[in-house]
C-alpha positions as CSV (number, residue, x, y, z in Angstrom):
1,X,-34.7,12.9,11.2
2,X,-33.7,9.1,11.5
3,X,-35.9,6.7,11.5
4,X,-36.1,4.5,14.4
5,X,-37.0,0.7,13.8
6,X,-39.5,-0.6,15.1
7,X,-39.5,-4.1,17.7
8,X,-41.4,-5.4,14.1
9,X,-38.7,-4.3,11.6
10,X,-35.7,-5.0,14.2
11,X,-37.4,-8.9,14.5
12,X,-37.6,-9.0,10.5
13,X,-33.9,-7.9,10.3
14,X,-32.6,-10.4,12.5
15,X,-35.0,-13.0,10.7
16,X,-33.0,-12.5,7.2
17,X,-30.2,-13.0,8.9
18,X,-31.4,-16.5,10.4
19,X,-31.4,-17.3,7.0
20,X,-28.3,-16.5,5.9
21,X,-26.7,-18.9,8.6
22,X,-24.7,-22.0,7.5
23,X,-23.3,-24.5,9.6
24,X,-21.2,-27.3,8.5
25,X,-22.5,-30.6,10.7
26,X,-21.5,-33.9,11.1
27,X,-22.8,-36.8,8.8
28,X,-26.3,-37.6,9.2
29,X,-27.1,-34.8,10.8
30,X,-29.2,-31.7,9.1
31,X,-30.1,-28.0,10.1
32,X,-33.6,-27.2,9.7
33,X,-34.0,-23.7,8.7
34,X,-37.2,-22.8,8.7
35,X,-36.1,-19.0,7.0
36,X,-33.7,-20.8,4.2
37,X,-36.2,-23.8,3.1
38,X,-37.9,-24.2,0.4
39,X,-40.8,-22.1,2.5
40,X,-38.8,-19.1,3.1
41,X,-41.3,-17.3,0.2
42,X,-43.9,-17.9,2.3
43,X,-42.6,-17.8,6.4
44,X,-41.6,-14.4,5.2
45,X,-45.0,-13.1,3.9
46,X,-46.2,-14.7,6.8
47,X,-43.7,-13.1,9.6
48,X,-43.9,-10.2,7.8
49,X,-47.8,-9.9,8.2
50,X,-47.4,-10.7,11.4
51,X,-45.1,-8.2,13.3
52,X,-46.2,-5.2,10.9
53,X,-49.8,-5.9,12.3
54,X,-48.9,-6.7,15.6
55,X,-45.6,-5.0,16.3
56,X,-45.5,-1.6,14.5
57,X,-44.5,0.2,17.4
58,X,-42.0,0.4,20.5
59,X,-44.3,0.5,22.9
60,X,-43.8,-1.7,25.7
């Protein structure tokens, strides 16, 4: 049987891939990333305690 994500995992997922984004801005300006920073350790336990506690299901 497959396992179905749930809204948690799916909002985790799409959180590692935040952090994988690069963009190429003008001079002067700079993306602030909070899932690439030198926090991303620690916005990830944090997200991660989060939605497994609070969104560990697909319940509406």
């Amino acid at each position: 049987m497959k396992h179905i994500l749930t809204f948690g995992e799916r909002v985790l997922a799409f959180q590692r891939k935040l952090a994988e984004i690069t963009i190429d801005l003008p001079a002067g300006f700079k993306l602030i990333n909070p899932y690439n920073g030198e926090n991303k350790n620690l916005i990830q336990q944090v997200t991660t305690i989060f939605y497994q506690k609070f969104f560990a299901d697909n319940i509406p």
